[in-house]
mmCIF file of the N, C-alpha and C atoms, coordinates in Angstrom:
data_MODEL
# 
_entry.id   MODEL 
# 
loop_
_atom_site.group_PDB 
_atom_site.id 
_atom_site.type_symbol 
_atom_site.label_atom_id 
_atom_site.label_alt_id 
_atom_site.label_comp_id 
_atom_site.label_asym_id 
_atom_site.label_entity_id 
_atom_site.label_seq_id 
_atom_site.pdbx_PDB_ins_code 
_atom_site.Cartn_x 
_atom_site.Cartn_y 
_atom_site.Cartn_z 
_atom_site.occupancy 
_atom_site.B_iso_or_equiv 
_atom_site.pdbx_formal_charge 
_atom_site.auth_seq_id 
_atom_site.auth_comp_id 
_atom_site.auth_asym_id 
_atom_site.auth_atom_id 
_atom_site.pdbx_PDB_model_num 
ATOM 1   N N  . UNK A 1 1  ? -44.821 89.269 -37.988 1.00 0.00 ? 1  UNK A N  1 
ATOM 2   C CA . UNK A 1 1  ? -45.304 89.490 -36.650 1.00 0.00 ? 1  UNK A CA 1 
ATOM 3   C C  . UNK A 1 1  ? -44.727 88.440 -35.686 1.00 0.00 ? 1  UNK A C  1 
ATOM 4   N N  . UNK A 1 2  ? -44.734 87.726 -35.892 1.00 0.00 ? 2  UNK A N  1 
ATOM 5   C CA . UNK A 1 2  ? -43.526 85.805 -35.157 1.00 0.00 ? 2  UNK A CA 1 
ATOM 6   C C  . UNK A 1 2  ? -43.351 85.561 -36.257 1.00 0.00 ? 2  UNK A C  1 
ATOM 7   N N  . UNK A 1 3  ? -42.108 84.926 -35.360 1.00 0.00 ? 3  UNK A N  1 
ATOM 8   C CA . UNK A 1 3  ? -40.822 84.391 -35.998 1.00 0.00 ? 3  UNK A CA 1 
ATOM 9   C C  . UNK A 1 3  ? -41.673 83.241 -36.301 1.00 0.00 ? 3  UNK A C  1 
ATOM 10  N N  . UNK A 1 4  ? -40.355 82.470 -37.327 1.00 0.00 ? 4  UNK A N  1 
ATOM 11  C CA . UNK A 1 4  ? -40.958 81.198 -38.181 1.00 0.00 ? 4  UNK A CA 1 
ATOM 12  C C  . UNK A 1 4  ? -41.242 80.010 -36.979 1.00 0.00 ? 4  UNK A C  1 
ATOM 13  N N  . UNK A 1 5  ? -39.917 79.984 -36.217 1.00 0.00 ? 5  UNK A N  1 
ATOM 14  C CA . UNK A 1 5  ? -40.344 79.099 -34.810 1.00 0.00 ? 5  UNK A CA 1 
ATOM 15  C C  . UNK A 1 5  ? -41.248 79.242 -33.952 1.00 0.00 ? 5  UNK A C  1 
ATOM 16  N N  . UNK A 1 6  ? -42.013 80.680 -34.110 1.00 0.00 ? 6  UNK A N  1 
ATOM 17  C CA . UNK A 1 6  ? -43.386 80.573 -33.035 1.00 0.00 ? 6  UNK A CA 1 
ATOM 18  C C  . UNK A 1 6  ? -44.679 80.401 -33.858 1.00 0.00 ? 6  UNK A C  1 
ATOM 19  N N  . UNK A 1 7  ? -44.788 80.203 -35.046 1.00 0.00 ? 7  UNK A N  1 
ATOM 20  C CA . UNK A 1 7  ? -45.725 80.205 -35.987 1.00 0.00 ? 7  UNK A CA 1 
ATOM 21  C C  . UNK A 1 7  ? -45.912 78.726 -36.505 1.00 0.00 ? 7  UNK A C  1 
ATOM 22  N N  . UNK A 1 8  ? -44.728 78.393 -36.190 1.00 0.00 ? 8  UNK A N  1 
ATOM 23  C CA . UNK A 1 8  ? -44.430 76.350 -36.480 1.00 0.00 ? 8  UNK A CA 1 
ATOM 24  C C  . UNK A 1 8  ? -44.685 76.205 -35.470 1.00 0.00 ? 8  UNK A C  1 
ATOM 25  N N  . UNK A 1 9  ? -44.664 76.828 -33.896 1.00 0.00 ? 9  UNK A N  1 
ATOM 26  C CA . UNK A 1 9  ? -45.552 75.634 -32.968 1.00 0.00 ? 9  UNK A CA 1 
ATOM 27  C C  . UNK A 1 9  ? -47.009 75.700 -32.865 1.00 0.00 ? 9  UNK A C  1 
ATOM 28  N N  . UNK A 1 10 ? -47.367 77.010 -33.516 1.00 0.00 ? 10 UNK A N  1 
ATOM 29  C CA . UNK A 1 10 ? -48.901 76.832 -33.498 1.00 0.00 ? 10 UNK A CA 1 
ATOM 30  C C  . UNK A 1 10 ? -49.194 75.723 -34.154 1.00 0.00 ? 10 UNK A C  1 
ATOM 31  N N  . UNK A 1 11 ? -48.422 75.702 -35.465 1.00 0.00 ? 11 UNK A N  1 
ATOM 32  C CA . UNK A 1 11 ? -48.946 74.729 -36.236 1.00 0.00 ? 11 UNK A CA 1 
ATOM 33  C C  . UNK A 1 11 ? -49.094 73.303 -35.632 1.00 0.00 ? 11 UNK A C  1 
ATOM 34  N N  . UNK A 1 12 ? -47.877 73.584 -35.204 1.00 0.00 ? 12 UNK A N  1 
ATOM 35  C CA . UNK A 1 12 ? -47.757 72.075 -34.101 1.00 0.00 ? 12 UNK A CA 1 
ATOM 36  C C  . UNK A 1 12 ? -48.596 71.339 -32.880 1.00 0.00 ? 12 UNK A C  1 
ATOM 37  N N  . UNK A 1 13 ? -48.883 72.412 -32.193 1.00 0.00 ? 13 UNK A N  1 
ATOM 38  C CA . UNK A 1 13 ? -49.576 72.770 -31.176 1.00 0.00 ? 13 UNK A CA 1 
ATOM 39  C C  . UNK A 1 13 ? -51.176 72.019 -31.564 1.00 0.00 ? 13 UNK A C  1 
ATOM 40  N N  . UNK A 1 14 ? -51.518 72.315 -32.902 1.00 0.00 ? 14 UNK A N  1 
ATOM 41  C CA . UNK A 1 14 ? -52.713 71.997 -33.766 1.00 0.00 ? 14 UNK A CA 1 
ATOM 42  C C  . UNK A 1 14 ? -52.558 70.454 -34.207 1.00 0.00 ? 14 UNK A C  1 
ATOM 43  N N  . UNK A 1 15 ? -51.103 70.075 -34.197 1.00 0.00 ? 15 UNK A N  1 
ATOM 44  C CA . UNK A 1 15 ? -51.344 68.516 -34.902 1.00 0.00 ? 15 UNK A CA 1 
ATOM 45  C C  . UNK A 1 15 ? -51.532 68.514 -36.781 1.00 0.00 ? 15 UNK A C  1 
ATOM 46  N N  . UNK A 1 16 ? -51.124 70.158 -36.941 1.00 0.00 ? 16 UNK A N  1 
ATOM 47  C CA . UNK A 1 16 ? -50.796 70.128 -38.072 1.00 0.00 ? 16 UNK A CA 1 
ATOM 48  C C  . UNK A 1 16 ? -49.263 70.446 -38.503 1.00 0.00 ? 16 UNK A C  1 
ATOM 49  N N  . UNK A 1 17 ? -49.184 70.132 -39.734 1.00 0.00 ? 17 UNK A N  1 
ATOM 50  C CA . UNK A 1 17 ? -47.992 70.478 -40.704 1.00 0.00 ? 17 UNK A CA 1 
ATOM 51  C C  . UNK A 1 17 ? -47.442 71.850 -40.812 1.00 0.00 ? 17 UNK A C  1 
ATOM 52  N N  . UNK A 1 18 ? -46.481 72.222 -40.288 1.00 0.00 ? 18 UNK A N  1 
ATOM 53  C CA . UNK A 1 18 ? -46.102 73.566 -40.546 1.00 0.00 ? 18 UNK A CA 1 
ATOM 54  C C  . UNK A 1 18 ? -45.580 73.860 -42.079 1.00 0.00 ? 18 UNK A C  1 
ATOM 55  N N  . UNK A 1 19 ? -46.601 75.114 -43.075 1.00 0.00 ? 19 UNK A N  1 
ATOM 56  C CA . UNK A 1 19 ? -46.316 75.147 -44.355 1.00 0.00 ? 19 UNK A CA 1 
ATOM 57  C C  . UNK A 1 19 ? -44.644 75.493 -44.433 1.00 0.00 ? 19 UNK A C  1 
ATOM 58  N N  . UNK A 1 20 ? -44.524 75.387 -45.867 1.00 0.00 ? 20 UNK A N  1 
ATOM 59  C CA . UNK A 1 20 ? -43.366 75.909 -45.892 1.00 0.00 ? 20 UNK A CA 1 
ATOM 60  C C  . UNK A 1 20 ? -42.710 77.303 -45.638 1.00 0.00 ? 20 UNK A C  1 
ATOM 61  N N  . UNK A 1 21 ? -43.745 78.008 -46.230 1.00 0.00 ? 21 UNK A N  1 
ATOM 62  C CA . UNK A 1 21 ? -43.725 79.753 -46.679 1.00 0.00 ? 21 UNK A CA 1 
ATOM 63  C C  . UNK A 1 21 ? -44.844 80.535 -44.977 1.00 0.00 ? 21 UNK A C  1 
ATOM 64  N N  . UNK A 1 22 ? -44.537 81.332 -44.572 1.00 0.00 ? 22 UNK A N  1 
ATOM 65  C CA . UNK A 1 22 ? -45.376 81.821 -43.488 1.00 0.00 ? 22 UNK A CA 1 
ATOM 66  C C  . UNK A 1 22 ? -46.491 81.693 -44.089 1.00 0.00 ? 22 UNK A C  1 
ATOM 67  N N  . UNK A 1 23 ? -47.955 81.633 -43.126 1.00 0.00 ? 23 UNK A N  1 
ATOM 68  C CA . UNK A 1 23 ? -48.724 81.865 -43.045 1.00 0.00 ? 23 UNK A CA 1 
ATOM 69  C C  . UNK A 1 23 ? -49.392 83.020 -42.913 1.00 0.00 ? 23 UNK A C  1 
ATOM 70  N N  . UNK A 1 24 ? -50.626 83.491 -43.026 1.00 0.00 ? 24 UNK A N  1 
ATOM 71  C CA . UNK A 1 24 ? -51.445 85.222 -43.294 1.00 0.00 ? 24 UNK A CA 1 
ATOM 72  C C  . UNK A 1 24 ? -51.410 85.183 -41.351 1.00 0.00 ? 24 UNK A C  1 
ATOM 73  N N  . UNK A 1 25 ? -51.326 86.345 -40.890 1.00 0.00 ? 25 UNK A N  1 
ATOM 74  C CA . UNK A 1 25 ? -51.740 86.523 -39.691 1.00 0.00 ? 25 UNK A CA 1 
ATOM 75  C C  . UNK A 1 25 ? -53.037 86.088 -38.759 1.00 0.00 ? 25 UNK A C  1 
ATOM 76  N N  . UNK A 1 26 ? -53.985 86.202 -39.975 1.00 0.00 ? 26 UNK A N  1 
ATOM 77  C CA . UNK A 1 26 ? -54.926 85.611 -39.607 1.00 0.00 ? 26 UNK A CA 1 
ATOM 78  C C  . UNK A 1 26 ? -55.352 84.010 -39.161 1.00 0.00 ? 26 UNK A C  1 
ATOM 79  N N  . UNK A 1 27 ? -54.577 82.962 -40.085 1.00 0.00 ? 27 UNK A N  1 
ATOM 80  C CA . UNK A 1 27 ? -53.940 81.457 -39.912 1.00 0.00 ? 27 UNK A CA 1 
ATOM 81  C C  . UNK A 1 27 ? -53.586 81.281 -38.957 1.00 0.00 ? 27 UNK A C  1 
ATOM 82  N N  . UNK A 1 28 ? -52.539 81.781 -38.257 1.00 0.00 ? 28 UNK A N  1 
ATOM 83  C CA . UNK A 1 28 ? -51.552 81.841 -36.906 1.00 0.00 ? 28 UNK A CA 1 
ATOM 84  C C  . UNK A 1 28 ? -52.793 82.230 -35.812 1.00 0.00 ? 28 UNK A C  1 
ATOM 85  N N  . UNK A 1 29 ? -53.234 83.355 -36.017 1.00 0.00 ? 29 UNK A N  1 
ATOM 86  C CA . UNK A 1 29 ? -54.533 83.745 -34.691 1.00 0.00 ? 29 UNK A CA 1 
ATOM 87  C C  . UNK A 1 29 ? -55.339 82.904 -34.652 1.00 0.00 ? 29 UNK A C  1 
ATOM 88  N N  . UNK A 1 30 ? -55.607 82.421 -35.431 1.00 0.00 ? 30 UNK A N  1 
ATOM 89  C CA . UNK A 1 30 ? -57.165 81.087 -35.018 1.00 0.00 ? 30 UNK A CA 1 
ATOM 90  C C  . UNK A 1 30 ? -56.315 80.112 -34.724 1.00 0.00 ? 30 UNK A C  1 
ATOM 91  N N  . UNK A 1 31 ? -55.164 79.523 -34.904 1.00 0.00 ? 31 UNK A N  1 
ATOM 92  C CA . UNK A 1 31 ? -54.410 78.659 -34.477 1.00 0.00 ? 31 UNK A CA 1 
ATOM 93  C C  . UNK A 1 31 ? -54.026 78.609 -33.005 1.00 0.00 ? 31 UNK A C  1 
ATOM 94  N N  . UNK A 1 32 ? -53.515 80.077 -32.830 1.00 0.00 ? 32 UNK A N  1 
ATOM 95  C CA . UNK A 1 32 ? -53.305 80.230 -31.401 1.00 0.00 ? 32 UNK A CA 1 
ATOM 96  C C  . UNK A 1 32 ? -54.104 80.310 -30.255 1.00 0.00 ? 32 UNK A C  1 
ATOM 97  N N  . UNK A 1 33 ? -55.519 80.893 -30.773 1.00 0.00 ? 33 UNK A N  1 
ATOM 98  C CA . UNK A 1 33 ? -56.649 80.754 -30.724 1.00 0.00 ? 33 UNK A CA 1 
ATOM 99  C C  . UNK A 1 33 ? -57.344 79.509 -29.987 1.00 0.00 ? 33 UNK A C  1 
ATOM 100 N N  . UNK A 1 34 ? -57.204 78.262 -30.910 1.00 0.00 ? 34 UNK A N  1 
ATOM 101 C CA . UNK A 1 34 ? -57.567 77.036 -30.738 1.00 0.00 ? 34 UNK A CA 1 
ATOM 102 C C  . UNK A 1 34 ? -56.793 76.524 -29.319 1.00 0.00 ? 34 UNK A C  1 
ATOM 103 N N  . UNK A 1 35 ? -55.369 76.757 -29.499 1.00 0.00 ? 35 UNK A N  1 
ATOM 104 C CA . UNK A 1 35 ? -54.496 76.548 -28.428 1.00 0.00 ? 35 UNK A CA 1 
ATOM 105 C C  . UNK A 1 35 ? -55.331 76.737 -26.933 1.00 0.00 ? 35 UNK A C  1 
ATOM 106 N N  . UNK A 1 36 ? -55.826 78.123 -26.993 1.00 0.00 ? 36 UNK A N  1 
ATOM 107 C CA . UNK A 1 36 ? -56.146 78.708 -25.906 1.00 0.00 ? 36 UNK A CA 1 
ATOM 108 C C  . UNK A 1 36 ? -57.683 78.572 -25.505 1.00 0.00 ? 36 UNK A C  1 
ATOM 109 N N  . UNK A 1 37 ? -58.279 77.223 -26.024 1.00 0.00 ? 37 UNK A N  1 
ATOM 110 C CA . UNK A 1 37 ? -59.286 76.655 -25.923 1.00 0.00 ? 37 UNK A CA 1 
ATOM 111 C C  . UNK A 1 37 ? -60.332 77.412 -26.411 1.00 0.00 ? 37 UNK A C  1 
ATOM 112 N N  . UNK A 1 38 ? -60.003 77.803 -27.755 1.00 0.00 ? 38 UNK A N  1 
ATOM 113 C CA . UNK A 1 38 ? -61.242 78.635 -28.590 1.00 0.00 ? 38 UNK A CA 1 
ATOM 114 C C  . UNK A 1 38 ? -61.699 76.797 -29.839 1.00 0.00 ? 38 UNK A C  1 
ATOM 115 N N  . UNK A 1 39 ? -63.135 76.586 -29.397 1.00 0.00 ? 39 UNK A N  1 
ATOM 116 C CA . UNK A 1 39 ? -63.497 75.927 -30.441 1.00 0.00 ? 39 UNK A CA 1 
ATOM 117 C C  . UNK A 1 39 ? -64.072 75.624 -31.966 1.00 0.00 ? 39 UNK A C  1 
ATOM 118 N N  . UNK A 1 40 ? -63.743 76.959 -32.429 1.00 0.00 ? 40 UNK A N  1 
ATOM 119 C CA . UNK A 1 40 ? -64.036 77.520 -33.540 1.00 0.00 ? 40 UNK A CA 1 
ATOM 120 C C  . UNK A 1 40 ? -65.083 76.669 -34.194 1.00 0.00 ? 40 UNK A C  1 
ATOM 121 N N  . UNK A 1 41 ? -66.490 77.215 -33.129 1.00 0.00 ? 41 UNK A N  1 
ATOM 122 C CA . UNK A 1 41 ? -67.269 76.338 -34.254 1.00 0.00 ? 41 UNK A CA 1 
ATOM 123 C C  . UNK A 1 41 ? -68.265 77.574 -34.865 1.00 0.00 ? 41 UNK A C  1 
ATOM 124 N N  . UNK A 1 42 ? -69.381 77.339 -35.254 1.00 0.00 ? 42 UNK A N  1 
ATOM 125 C CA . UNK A 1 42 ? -69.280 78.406 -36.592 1.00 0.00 ? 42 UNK A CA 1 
ATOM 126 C C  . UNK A 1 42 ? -70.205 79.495 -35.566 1.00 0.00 ? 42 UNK A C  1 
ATOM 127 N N  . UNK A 1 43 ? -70.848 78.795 -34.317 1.00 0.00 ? 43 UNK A N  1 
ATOM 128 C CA . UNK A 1 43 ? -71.985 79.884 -33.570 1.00 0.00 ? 43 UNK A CA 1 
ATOM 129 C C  . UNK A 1 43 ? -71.091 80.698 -32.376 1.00 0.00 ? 43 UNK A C  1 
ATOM 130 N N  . UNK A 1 44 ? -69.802 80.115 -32.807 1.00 0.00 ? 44 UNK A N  1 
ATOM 131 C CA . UNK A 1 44 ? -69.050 80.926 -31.575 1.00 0.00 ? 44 UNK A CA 1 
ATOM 132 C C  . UNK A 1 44 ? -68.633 82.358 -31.743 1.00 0.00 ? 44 UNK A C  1 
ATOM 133 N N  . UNK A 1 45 ? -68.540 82.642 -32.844 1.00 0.00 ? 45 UNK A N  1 
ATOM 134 C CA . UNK A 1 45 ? -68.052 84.613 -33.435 1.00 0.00 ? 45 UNK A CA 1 
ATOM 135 C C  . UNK A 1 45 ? -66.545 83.902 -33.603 1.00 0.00 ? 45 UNK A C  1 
ATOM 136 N N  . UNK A 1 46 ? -66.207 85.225 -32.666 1.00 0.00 ? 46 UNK A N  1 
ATOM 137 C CA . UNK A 1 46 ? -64.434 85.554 -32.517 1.00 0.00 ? 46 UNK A CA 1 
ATOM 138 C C  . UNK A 1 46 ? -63.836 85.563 -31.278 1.00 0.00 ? 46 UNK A C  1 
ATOM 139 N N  . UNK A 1 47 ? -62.587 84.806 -31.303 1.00 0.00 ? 47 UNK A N  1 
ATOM 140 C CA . UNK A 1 47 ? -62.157 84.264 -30.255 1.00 0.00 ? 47 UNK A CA 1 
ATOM 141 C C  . UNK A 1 47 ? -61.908 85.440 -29.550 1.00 0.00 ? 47 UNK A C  1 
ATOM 142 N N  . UNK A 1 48 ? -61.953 85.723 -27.824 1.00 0.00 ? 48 UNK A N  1 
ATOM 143 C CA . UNK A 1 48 ? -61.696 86.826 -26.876 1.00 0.00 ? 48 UNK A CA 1 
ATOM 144 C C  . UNK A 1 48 ? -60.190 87.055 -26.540 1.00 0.00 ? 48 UNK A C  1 
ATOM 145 N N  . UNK A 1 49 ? -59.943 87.619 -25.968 1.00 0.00 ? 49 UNK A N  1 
ATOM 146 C CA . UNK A 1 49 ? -58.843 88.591 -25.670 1.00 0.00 ? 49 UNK A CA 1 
ATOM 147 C C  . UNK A 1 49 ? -58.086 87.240 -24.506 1.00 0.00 ? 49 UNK A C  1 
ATOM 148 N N  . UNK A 1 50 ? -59.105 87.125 -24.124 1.00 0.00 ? 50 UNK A N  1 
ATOM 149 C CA . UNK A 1 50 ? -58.213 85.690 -22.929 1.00 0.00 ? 50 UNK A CA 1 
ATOM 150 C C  . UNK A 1 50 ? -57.963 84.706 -23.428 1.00 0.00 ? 50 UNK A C  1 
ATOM 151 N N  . UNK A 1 51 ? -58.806 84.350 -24.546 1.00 0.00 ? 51 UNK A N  1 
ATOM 152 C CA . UNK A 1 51 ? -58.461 82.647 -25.231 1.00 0.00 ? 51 UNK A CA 1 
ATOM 153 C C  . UNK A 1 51 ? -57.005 82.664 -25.916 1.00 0.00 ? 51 UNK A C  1 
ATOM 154 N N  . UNK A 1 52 ? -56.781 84.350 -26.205 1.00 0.00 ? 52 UNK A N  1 
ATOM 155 C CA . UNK A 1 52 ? -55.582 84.138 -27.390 1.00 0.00 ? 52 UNK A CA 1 
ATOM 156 C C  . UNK A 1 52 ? -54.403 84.499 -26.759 1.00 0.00 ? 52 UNK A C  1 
ATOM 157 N N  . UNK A 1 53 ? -54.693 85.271 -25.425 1.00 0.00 ? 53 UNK A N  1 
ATOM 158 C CA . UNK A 1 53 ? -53.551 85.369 -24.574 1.00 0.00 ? 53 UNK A CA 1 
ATOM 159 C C  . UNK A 1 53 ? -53.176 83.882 -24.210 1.00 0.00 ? 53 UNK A C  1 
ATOM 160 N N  . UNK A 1 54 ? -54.003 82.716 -23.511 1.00 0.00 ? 54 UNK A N  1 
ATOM 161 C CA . UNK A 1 54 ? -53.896 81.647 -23.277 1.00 0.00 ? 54 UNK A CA 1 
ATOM 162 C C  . UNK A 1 54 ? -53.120 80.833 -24.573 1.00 0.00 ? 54 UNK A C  1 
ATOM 163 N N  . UNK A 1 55 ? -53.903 80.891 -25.928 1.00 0.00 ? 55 UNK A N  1 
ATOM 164 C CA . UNK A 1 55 ? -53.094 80.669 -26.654 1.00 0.00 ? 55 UNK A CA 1 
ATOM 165 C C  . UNK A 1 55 ? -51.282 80.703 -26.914 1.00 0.00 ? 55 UNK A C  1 
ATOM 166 N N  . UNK A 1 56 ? -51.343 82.052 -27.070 1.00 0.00 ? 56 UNK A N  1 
ATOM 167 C CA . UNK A 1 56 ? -50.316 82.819 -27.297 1.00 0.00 ? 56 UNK A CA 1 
ATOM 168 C C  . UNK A 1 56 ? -49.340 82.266 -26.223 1.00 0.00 ? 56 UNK A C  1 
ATOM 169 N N  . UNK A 1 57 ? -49.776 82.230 -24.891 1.00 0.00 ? 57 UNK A N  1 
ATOM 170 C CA . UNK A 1 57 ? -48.540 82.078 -23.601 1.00 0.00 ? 57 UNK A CA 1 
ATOM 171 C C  . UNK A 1 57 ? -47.715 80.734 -24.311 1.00 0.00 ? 57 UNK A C  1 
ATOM 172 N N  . UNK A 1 58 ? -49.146 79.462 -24.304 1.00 0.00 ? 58 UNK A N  1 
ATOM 173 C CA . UNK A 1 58 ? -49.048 78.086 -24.670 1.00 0.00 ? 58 UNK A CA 1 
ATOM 174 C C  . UNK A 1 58 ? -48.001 77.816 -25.637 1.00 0.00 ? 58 UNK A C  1 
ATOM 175 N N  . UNK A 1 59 ? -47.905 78.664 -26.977 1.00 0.00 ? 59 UNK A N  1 
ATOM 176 C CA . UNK A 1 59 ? -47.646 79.220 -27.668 1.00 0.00 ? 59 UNK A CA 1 
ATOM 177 C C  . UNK A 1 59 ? -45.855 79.482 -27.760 1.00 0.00 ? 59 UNK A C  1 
ATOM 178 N N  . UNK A 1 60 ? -45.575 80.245 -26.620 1.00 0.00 ? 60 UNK A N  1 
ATOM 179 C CA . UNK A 1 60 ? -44.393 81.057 -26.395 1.00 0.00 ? 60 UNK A CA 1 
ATOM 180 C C  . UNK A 1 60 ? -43.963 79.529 -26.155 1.00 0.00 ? 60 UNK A C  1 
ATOM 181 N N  . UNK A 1 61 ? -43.965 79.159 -24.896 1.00 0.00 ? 61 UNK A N  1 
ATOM 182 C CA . UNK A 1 61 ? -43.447 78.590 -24.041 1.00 0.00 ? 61 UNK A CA 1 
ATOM 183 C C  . UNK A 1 61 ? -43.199 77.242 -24.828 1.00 0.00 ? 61 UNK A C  1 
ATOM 184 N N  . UNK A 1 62 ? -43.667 76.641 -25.924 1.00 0.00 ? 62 UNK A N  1 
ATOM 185 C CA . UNK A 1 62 ? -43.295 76.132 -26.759 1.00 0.00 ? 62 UNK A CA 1 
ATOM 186 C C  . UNK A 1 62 ? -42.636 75.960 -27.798 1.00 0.00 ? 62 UNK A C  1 
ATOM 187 N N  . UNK A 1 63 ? -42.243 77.423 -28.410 1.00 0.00 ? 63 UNK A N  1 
ATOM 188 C CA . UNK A 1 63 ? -41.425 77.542 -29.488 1.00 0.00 ? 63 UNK A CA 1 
ATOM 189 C C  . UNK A 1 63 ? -40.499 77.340 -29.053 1.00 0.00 ? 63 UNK A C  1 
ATOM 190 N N  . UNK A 1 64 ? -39.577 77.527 -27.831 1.00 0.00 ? 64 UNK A N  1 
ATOM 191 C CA . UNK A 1 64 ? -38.504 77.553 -27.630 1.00 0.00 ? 64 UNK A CA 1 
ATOM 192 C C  . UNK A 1 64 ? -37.485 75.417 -28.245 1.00 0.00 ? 64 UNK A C  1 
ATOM 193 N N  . UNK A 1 65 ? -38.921 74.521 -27.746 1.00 0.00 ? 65 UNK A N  1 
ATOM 194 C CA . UNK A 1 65 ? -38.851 73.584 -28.155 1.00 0.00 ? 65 UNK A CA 1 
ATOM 195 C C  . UNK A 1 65 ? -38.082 72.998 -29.767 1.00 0.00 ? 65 UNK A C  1 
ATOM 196 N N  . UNK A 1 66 ? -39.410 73.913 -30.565 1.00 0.00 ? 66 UNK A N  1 
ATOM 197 C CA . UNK A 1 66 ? -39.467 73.847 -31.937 1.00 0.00 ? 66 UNK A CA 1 
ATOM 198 C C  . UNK A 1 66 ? -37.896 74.371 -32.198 1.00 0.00 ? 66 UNK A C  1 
ATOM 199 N N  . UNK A 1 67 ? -37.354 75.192 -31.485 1.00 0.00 ? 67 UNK A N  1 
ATOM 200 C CA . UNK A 1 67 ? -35.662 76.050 -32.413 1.00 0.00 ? 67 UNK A CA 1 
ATOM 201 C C  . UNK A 1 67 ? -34.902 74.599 -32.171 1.00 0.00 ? 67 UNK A C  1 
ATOM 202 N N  . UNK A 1 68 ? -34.856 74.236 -30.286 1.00 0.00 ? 68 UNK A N  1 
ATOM 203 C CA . UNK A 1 68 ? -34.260 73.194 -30.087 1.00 0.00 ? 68 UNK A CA 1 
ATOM 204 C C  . UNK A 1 68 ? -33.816 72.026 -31.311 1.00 0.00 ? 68 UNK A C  1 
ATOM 205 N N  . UNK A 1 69 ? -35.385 71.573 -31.839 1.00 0.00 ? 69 UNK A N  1 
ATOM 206 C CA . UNK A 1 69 ? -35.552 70.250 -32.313 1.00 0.00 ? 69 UNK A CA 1 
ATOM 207 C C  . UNK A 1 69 ? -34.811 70.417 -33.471 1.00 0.00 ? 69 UNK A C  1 
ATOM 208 N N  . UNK A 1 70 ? -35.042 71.768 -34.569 1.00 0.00 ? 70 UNK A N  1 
ATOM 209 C CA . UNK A 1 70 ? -34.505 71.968 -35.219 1.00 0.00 ? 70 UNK A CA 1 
ATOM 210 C C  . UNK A 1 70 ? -33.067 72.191 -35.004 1.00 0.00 ? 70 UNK A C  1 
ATOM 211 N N  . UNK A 1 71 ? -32.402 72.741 -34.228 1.00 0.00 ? 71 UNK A N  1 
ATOM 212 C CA . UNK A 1 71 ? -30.946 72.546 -33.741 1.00 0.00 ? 71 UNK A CA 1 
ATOM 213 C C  . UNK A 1 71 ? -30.459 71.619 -34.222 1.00 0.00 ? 71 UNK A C  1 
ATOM 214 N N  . UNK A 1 72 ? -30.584 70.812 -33.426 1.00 0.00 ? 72 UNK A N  1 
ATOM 215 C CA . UNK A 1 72 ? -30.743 69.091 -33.612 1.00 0.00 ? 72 UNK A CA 1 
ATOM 216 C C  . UNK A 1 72 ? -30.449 68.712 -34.579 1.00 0.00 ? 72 UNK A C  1 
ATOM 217 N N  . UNK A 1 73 ? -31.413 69.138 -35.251 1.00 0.00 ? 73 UNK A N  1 
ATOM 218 C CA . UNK A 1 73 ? -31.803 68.337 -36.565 1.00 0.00 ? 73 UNK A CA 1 
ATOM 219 C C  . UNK A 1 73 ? -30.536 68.960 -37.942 1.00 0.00 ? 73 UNK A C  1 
ATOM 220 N N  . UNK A 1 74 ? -30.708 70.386 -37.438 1.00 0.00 ? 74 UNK A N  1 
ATOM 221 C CA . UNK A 1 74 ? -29.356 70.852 -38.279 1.00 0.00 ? 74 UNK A CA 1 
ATOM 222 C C  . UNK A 1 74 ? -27.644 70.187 -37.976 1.00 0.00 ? 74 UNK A C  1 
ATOM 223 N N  . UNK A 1 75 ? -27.903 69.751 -36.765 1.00 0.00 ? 75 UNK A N  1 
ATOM 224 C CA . UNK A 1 75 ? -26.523 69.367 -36.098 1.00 0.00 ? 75 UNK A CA 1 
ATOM 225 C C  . UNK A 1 75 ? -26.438 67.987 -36.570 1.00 0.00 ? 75 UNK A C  1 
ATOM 226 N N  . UNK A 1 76 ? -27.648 67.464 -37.028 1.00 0.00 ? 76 UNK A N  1 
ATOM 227 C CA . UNK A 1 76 ? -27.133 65.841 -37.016 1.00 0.00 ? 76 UNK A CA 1 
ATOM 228 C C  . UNK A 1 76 ? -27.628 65.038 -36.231 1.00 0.00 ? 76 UNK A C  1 
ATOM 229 N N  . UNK A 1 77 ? -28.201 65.021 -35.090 1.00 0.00 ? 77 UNK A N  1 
ATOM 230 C CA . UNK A 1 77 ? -28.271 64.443 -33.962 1.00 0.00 ? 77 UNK A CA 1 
ATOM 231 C C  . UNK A 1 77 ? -29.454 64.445 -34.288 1.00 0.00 ? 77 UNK A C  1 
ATOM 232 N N  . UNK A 1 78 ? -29.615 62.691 -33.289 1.00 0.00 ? 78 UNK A N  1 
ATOM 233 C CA . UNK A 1 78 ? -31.218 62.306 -33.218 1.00 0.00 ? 78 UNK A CA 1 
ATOM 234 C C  . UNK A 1 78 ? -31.544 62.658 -31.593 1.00 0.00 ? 78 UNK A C  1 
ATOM 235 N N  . UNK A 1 79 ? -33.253 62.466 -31.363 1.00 0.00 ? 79 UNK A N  1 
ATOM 236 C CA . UNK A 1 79 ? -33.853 62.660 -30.085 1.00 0.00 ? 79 UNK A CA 1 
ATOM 237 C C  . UNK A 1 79 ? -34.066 61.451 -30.520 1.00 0.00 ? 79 UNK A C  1 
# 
């Protein structure tokens, strides 16, 4: 459903470790989720249609970063 670079900035986005192997769809949505100021605490349900769009934008507009860094990083070059 996303590419490996928009699924590594959720992870990122979170201050976590992007796994090696994709993640379930479901992983990525509460991730993106969180992004979009969902606080997943246990009396909240399920995140709305606006938190994950918010997510999701946050989301976009960041992966482009994540290909960059990796570029980079394939090329040799430090930031």
């Amino acid at each position: 459903m996303l590419e490996p670079d928009e699924w590594a900035a959720a992870f990122i986005l979170n201050k976590k470790r992007p796994p090696d192997q994709a993640p379930t769809l479901n992983q990525v949505a509460s991730l993106v989720a969180r992004v979009g100021g969902f606080l997943a605490r246990t009396v909240d349900g399920e995140p709305g249609v606006k938190t994950i769009c918010l997510g999701m934008q946050r989301n976009l507009d960041f992966a482009p970063g994540v290909r960059f860094s990796r570029e980079l990083q394939a090329a040799g070059s430090c930031v």
